[in-house]
MARKOL-308508 format. One record per atom (N, C-alpha, C): residue number from 1; residue in one letter; x, y, z. Coordinates in steps of 0.2 Angstrom, whole numbers, plus 5000, padded with zeros to 4 digits. Layout:
BEGIN
REC resi resn    u    v    w
REC  NUM    a    X    Y    Z
...
! end
This chain:
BEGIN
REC resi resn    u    v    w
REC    1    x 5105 5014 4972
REC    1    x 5098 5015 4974
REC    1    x 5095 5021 4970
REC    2    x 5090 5022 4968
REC    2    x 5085 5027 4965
REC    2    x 5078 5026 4966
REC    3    x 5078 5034 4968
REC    3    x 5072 5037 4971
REC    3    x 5069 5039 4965
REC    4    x 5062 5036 4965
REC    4    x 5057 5038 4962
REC    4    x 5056 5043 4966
REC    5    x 5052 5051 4962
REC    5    x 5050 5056 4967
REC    5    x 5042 5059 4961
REC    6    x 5038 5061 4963
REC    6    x 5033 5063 4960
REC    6    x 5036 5072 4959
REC    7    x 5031 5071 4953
REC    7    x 5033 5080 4947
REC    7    x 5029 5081 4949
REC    8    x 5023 5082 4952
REC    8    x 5016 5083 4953
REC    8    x 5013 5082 4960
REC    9    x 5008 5086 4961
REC    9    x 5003 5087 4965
REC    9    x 4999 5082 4964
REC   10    x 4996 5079 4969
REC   10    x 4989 5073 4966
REC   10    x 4988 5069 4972
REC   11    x 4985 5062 4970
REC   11    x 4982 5056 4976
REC   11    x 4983 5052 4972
REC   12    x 4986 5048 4977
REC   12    x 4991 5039 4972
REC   12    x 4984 5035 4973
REC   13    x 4985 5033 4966
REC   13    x 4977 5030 4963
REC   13    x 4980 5022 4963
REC   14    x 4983 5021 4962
REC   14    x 4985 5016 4960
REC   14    x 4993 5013 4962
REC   15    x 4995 5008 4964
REC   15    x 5001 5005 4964
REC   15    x 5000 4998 4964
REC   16    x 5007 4999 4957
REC   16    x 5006 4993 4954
REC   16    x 5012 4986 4954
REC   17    x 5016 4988 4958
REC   17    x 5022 4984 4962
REC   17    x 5022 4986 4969
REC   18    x 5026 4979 4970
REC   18    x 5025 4976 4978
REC   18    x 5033 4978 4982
REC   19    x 5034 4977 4985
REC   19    x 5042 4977 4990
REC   19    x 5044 4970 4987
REC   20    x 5050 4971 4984
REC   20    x 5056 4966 4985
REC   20    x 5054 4960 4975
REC   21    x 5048 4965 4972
REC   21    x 5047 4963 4967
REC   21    x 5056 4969 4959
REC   22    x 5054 4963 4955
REC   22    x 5058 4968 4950
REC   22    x 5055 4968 4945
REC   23    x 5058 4974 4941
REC   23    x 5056 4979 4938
REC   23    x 5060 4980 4932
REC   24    x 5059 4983 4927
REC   24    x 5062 4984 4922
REC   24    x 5063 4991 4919
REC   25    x 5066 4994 4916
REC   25    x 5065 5000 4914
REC   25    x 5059 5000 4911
REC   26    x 5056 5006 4912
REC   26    x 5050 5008 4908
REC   26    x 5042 5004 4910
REC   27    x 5046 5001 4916
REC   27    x 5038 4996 4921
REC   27    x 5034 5004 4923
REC   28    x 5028 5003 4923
REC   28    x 5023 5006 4928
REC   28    x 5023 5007 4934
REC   29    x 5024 5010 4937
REC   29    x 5025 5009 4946
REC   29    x 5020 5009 4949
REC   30    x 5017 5013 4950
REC   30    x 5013 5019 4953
REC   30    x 5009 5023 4947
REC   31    x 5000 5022 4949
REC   31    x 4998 5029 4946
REC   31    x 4998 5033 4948
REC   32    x 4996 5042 4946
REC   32    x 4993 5046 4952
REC   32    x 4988 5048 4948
REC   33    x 4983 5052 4952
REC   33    x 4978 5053 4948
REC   33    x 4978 5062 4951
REC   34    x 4977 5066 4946
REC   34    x 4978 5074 4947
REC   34    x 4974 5077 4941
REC   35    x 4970 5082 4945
REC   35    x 4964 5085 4938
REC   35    x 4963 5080 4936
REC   36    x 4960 5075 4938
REC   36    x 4954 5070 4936
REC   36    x 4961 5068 4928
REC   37    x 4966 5067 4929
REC   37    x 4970 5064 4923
REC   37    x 4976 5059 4928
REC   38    x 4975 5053 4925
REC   38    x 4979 5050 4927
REC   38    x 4986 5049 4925
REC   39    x 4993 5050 4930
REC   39    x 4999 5052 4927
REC   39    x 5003 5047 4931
REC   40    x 5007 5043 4926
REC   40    x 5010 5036 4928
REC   40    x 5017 5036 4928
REC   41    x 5020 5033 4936
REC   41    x 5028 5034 4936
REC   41    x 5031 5026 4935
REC   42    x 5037 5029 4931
REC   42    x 5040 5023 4929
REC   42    x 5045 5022 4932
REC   43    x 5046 5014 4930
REC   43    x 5057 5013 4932
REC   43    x 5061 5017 4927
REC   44    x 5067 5021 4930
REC   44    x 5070 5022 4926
REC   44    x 5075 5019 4924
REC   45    x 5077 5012 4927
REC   45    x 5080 5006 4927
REC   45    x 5079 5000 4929
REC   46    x 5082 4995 4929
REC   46    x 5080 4988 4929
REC   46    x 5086 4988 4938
REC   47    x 5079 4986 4940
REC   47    x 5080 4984 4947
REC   47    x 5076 4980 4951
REC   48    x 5074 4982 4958
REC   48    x 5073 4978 4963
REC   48    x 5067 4984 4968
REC   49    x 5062 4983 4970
REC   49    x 5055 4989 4971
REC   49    x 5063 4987 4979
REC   50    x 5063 4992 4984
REC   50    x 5065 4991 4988
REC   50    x 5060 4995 4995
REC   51    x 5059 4999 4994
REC   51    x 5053 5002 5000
REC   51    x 5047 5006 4994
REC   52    x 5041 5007 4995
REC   52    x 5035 5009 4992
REC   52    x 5036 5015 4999
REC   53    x 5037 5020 4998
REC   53    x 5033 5026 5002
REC   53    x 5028 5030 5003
REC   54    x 5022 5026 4996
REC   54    x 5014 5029 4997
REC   54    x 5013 5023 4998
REC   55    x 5006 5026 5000
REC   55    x 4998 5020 5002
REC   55    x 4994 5023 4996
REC   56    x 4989 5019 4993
REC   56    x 4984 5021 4989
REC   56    x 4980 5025 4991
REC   57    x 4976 5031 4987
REC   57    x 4973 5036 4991
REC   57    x 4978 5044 4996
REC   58    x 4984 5042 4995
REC   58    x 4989 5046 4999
REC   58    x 4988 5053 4994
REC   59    x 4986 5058 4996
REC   59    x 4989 5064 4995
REC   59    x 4996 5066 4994
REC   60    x 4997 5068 4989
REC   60    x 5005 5069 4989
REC   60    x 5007 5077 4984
REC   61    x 5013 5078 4987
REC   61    x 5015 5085 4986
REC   61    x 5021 5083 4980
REC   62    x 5022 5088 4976
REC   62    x 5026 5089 4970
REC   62    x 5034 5090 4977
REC   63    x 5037 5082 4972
REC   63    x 5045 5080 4977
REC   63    x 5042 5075 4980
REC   64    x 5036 5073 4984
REC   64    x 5038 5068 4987
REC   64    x 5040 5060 4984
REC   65    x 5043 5056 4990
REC   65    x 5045 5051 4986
REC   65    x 5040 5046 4986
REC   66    x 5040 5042 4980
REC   66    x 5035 5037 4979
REC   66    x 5038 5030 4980
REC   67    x 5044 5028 4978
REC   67    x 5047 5021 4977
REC   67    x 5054 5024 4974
REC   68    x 5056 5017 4981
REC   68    x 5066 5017 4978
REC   68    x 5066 5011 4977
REC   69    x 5070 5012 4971
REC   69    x 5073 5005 4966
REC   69    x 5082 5004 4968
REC   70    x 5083 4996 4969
REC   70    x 5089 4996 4971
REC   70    x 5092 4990 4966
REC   71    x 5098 4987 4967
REC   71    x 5100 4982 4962
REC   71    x 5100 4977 4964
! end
């Protein structure tokens, strides 16, 4: 399992995988949108979306987790 976590302070603007969909390395997951700049997280590996832990428009703090990828 791997936990996607945000580097960043922001509001998830965008998600763009569903639970139980797969993924590739270097897929798009998730946008967030901070100072008006949008900052995109990706797979770090080819897997499998296993829980999404935002909702779009979610405020979120620098460490929380966004999505775990399993195999």
């Amino acid at each position: 399992m791997t936990l996607i976590e945000s580097d960043t302070a922001g509001t998830v603007w965008k998600i763009l995988v569903t639970e139980g969909q797969a993924v590739s390395d270097g897929d798009t997951l998730i946008i967030l949108e901070s100072m008006k700049m949008e900052i995109p997280f990706e797979a770090e590996e080819d897997g499998v979306v296993q829980t999404i832990h935002v909702a779009e428009g979610d405020v979120i703090s620098d460490g929380d987790a966004l999505v775990t990828l399993g195999g």
